[in-house]
N, C-alpha and C positions, 0 to 999 in steps of 0.2 A: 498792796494786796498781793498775798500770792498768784503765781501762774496755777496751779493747779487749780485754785478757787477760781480766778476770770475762766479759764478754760471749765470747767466743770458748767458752769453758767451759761458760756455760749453755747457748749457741744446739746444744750437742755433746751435750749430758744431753738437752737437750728432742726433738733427735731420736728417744731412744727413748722418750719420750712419745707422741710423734704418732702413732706404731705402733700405741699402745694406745686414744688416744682416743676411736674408735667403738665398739670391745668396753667400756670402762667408762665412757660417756659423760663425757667430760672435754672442755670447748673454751675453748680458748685464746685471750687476744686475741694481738695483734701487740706485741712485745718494742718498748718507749720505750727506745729504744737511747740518750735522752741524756740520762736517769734511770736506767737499767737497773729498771723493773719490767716484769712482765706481771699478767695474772691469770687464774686457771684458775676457769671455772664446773663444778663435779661434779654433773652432772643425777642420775645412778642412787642414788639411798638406798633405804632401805626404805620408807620412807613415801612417797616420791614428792617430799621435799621437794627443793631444791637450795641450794647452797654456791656462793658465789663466795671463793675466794680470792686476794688479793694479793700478790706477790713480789717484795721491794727485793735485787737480788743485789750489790749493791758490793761489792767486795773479797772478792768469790767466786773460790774456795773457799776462802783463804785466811780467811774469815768465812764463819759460815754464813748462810743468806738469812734476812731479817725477813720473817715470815709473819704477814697477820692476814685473817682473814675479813671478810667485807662485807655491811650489811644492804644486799639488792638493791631494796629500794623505797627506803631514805632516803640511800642512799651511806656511812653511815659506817663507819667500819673501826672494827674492837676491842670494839665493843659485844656483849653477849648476845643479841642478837637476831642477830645473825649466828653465832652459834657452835656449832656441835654439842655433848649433851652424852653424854658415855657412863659406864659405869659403871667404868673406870679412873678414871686422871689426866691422861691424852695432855690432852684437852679439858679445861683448868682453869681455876680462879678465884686469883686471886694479891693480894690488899687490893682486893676489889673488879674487877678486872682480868682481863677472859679472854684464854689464853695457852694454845697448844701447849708442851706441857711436853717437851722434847725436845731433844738436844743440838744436832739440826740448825734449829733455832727462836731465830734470835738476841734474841728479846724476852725467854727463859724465862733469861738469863743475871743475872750479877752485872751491875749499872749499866745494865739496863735496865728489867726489872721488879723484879728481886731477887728473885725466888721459888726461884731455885738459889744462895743467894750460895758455895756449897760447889762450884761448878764456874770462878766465875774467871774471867777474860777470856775473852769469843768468840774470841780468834787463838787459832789452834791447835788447834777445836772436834775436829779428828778425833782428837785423843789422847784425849777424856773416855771412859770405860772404859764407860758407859751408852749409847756411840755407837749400839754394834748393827747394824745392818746398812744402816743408813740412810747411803748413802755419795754417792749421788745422788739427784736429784732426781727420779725414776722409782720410787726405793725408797721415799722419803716419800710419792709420792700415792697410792702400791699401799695401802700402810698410812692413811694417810686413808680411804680410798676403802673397805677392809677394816673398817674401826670404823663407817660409814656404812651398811654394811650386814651388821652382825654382831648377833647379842643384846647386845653391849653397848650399842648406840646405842639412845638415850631421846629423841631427837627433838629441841630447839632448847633451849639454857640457859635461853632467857626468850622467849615470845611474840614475832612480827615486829610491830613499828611500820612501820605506814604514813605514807607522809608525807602531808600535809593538805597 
């Protein structure tokens, strides 16, 4: 898919983002239009803690975004120390590996983590039957942002690392 086309699509989903993100504290950086990522920092949890996550949209929607959260003191993406944990499985570990377990989560597929190998290539993610209602990217941060401050959220998989 072209970049122009993914990009056209996101920059149309995040509009109903922005709507939202002073009523659930969400702030976005500015879309690397020649990368296609952004990333959304979620301030409001229960504990006060915050989330930064990152967004790789290529060959969106035709793929669904790679999603990983980010320790905000050392930068890394994918670690536990960046990841929420709750008492589901949204928030996973996959051989070591934390991963949003979810159709719209292109890490949680076959050839990426393997932790779904029973879903199969990311093209075509809107046909997985586990979709739910997650059809844009406004429905996925509602639902983040929902488990961030629900009884299920148990606070960070693993203590934050500071960097030295």
């Amino acid at each position: 898919m072209e970049k122009a086309i993914s990009l056209a699509i996101m920059k149309k989903e995040l509009e109903a983002c922005y709507a939202d993100a002073t009523v659930y504290g969400w702030e976005f950086s500015p879309i690397d239009e020649s990368n296609l990522t952004f990333r959304v920092r979620l301030l409001k949890t229960r504990d006060k803690e915050t989330y930064t996550l990152t967004v790789q949209f290529d060959n969106y929607n035709q793929w669904p975004p790679l999603l990983d959260f980010i320790n905000e003191e050392t930068g890394e993406a994918g670690v536990k120390s960046a990841y929420p944990k709750c008492d589901d499985s949204f928030f996973n570990i996959h051989n070591n590996v934390p991963v949003i377990c979810h159709p719209y989560s292109r890490k949680a597929y076959k050839g990426f983590t393997n932790l779904h190998m029973d879903w199969g290539e990311y093209d075509g993610w809107q046909a997985n039957t586990q979709h739910g209602k997650f059809e844009n990217f406004r429905a996925f941060l509602l639902a983040v942002y929902g488990r961030l401050n629900s009884d299920k959220y148990n606070g960070r998989m693993e203590k934050k690392v500071v960097a030295s």
